[in-house]
C-alpha positions as CSV (number, residue, x, y, z in Angstrom):
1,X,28.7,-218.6,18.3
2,X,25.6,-216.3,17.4
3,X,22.9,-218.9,18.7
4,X,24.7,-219.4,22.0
5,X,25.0,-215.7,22.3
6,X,21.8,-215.1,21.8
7,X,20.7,-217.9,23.7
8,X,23.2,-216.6,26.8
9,X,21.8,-213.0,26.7
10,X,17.8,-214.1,26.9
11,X,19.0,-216.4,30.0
12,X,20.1,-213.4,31.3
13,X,17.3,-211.3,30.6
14,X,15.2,-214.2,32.5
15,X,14.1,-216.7,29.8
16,X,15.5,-219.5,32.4
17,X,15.0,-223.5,33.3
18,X,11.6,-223.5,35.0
19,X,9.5,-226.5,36.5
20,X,8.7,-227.7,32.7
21,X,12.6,-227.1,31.4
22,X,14.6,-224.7,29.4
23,X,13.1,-221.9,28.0
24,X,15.6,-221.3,25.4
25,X,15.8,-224.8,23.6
26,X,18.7,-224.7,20.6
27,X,19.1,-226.7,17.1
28,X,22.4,-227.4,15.3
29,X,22.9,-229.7,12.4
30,X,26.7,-230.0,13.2
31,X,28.0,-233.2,15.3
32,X,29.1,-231.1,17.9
33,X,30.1,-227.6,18.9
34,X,32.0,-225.6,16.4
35,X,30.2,-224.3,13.5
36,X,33.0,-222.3,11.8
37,X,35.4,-222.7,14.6
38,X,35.2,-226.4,14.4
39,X,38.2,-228.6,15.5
40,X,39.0,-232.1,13.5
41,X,41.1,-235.1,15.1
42,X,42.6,-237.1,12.5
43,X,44.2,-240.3,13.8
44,X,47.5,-241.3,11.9
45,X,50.1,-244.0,11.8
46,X,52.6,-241.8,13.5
47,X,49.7,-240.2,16.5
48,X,46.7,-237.7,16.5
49,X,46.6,-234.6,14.3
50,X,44.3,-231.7,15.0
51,X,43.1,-228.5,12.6
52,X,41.1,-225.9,13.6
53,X,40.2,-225.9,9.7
54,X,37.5,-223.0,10.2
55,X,38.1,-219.8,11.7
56,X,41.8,-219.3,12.4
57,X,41.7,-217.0,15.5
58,X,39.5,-213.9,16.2
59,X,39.5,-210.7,18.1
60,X,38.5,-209.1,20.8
61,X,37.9,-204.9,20.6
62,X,34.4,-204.8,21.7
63,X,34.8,-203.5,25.8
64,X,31.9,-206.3,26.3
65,X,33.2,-209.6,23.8
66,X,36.6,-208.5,25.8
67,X,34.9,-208.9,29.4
68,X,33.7,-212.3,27.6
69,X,36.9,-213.1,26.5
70,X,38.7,-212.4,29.5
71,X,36.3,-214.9,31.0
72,X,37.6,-217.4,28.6
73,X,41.2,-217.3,29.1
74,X,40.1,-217.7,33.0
75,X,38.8,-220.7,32.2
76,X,41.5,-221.9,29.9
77,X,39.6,-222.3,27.3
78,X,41.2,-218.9,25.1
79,X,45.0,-217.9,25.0
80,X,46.5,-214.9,23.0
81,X,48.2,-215.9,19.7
82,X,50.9,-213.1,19.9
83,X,52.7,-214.2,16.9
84,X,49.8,-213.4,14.7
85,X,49.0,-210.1,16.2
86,X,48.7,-208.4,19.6
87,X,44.6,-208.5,19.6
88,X,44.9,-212.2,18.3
89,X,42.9,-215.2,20.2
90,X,42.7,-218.5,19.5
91,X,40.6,-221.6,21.6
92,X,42.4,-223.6,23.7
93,X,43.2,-226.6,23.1
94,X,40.8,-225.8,20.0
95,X,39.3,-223.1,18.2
96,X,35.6,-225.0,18.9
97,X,36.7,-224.7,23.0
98,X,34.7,-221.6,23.7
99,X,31.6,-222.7,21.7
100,X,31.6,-225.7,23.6
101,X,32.3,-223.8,26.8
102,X,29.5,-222.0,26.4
103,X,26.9,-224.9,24.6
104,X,27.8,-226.7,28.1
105,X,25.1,-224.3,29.8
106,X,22.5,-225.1,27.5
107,X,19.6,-227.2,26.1
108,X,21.4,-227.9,22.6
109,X,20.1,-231.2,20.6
110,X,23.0,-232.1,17.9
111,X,22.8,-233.8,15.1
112,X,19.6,-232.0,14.1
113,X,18.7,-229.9,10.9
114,X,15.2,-228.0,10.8
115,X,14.1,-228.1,7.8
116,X,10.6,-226.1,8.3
117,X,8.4,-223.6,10.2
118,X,5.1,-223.5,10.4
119,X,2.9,-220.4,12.2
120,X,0.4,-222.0,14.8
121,X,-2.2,-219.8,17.0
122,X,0.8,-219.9,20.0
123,X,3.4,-219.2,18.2
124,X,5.9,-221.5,15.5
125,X,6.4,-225.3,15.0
126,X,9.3,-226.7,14.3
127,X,10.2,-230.0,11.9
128,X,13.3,-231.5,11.1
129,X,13.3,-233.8,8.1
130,X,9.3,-234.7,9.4
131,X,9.3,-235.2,12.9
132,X,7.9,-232.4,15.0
133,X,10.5,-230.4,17.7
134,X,7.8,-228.8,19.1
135,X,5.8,-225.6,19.2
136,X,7.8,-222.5,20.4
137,X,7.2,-218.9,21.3
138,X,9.7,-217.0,19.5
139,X,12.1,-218.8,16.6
140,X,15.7,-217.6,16.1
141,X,17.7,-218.7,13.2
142,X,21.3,-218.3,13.7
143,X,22.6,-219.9,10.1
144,X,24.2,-218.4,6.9
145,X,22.5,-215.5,5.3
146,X,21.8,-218.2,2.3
147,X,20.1,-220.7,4.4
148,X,17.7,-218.2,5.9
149,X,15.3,-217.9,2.9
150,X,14.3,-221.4,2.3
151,X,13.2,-221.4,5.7
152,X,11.4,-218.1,6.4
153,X,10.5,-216.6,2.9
154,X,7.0,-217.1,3.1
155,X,6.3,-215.8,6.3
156,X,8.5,-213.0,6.6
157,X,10.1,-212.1,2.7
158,X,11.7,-208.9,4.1
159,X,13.8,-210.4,6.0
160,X,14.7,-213.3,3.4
161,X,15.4,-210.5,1.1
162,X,18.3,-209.1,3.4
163,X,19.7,-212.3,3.8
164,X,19.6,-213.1,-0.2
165,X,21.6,-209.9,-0.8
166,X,24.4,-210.7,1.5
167,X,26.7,-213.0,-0.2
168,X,29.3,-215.4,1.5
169,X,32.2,-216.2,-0.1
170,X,33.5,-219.9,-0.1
171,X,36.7,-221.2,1.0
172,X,38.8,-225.0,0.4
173,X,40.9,-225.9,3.2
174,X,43.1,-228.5,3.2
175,X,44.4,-230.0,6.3
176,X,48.1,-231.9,6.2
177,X,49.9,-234.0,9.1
178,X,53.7,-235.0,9.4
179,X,55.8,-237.3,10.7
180,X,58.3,-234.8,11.4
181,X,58.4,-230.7,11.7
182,X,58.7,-229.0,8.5
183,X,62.0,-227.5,8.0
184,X,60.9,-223.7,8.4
185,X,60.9,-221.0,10.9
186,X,57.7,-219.8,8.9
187,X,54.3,-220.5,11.4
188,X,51.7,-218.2,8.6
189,X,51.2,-217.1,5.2
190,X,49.3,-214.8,4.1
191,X,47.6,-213.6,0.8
192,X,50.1,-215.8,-1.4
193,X,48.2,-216.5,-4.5
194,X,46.3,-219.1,-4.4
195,X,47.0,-219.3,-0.4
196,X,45.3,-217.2,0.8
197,X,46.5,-218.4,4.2
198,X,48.5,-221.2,6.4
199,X,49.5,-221.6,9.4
200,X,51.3,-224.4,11.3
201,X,48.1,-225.4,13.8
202,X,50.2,-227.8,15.7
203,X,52.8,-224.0,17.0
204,X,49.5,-222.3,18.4
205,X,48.6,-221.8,22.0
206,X,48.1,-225.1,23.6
207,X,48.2,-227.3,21.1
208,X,49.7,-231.0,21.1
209,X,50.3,-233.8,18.5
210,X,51.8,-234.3,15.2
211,X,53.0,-231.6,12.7
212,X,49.8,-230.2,11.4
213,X,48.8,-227.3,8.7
214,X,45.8,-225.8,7.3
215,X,46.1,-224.3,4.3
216,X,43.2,-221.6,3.3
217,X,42.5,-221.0,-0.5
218,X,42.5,-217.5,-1.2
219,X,38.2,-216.7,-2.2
220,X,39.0,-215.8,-5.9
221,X,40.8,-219.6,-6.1
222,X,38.5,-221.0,-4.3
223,X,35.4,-219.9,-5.8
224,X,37.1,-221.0,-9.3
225,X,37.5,-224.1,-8.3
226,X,34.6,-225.0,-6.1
227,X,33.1,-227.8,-7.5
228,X,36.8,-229.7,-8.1
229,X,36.7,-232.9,-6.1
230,X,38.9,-233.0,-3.1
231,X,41.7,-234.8,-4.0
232,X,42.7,-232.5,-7.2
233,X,41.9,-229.8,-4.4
234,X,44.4,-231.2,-1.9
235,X,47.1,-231.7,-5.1
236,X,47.1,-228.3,-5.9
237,X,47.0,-226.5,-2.6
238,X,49.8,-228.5,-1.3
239,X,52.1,-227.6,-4.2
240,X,51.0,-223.9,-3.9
241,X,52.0,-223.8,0.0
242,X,54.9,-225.9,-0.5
243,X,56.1,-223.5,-3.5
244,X,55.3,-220.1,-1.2
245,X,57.4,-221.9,1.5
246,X,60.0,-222.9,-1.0
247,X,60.9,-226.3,-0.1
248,X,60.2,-229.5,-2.0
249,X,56.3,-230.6,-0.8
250,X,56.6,-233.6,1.2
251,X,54.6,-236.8,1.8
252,X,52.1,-236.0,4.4
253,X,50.5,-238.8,7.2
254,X,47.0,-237.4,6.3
255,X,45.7,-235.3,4.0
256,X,42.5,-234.3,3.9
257,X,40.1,-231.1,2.1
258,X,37.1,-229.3,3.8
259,X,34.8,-227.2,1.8
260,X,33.2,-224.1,3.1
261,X,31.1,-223.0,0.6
262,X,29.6,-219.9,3.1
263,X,33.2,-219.2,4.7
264,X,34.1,-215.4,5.0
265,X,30.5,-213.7,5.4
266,X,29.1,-210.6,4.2
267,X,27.9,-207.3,6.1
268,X,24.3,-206.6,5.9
269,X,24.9,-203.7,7.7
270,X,22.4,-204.1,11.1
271,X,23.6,-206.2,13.9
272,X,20.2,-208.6,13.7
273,X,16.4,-208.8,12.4
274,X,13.9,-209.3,14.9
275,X,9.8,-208.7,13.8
276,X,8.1,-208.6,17.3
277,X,4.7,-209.1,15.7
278,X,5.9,-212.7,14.4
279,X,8.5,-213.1,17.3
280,X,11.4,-214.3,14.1
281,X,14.6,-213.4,14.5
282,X,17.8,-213.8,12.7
283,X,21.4,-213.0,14.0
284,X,24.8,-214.1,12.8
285,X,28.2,-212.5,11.6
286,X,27.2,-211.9,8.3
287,X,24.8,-209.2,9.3
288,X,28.0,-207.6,10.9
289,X,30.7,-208.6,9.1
290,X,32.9,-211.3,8.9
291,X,34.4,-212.3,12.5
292,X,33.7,-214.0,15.3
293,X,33.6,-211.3,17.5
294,X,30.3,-210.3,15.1
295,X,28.8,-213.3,15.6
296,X,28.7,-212.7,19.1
297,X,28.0,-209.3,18.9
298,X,24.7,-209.9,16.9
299,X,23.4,-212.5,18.7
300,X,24.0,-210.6,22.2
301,X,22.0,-207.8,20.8
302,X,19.1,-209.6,18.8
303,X,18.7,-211.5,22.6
304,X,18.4,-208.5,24.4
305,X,15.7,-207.2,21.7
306,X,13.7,-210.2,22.0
């Protein structure tokens, strides 16, 4: 969300596709759109399952991220999730469906991590795992504030240092299917001990397929138990839900665990970090807070420096 952003505001500013291409090339390790408002289809004996096992639904009170919004749910890509809260949106018929909306309109390469930078006379280079992705202008990271430093510490140590005091805090989700609807007029749960939340994915806006739930660890369960394996993970989180739900846990289709180890972000306090005389930039939630709508919002604003 923060790389597109960015990437949507310098497109506006001008930085356009000219005679040689794109201006404004973008990077993402992930498969496909998403980040932490990624989608997963599970196929099951009994039909497809989907989880938006990141982000859960975000907001919109910004007068401009509304505007963005709005634009959106005009494209059917966003719906309200009124059950939740009046201000709550979710994707449609995922969370990912407004990243990939927007990574539609651009020059993103998937599938591709960079691993280094290195200063030339015109500007940066770029590697992934070796092979060169070319030299570059301007370089914006748009990653978790603990991925920035192994990648700009020695050429700009200021701005590692902001990122290595802003913590993230991690998160296991577990992701269940059903043959049948569970017996309860419950949809969420919130701050349950151990749950820290749930929600039945397969009752939001626009969804279709089998009965599916993510469950949430709350971060103080989570971070004591980060380095369980997945199964003993997807054991215990059941049994909580099923307990805070108080029916008998039943036998799911799938069941699966994610780990986010940099899940709920922290707040640096500045909306991005931009050094004009390197032309490095960082943006993303954490420098915000932890929402998508700061994602957004700090990418907007670090393109419209630059």
């Amino acid at each position: 969300m923060a790389g597109l952003a960015c990437a949507e505001a310098l497109t506006a500013r001008g930085h356009t596709v000219t005679a040689r291409g794109h201006t404004v090339r973008l990077f993402d390790k992930g498969r496909g759109p998403g980040g932490r408002m990624s989608t997963r289809r599970v196929n099951t004996p009994h039909g497809d399952a989907s989880f938006d096992h990141g982000a859960q639904y975000f907001t919109a009170r910004d007068a401009a991220f509304a505007k963005i919004v709005a634009g959106w749910e005009a494209e059917r890509v966003a719906a309200r999730w009124p059950q939740v809260s009046p201000d709550a949106w979710v994707g449609t018929p995922g969370m990912n469906a407004p990243v990939k909306h927007m990574a539609a309109l651009h020059d993103v390469t998937w599938g591709c991590r960079v691993e280094t930078l290195t200063r030339t006379e015109i500007g940066w280079t770029l590697c992934a795992d070796g092979p060169s992705l070319g030299d570059y202008e301007a370089v914006i990271l748009a990653i978790p504030a603990e991925q920035v430093g192994a990648i700009i510490r020695s050429h700009a140590p200021e701005m590692a240092a902001v990122a290595d005091a802003t913590i993230a805090l991690p998160c296991w989700t577990v992701m269940l299917a059903f043959e049948n609807a569970i017996d309860t007029s419950t949809e969420t749960i919130r701050d349950a001990g151990p749950v820290g939340w749930a929600a039945r994915n397969s009752a939001k806006p626009g969804r279709t397929g089998r009965e599916a739930w993510v469950i949430q660890a709350s971060p103080e369960w989570s971070s004591a138990h980060l380095e369980e394996d997945a199964d003993s993970v997807t054991m215990a989180l059941t049994q909580h839900w099923a307990e805070t739900l108080g029916i008998a846990a039943p036998t799911p289709v799938s069941a699966t665990a994610h780990r986010w180890r940099y899940a709920r972000s922290g707040k640096a306090g500045t909306d991005a970090l931009w050094d004009a005389g390197l032309k490095l930039g960082v943006c993303g939630d954490w420098l915000l807070g932890p929402r998508v709508e700061c994602a957004w919002l700090s990418g907007t604003a670090l393109g419209n420096r630059v």
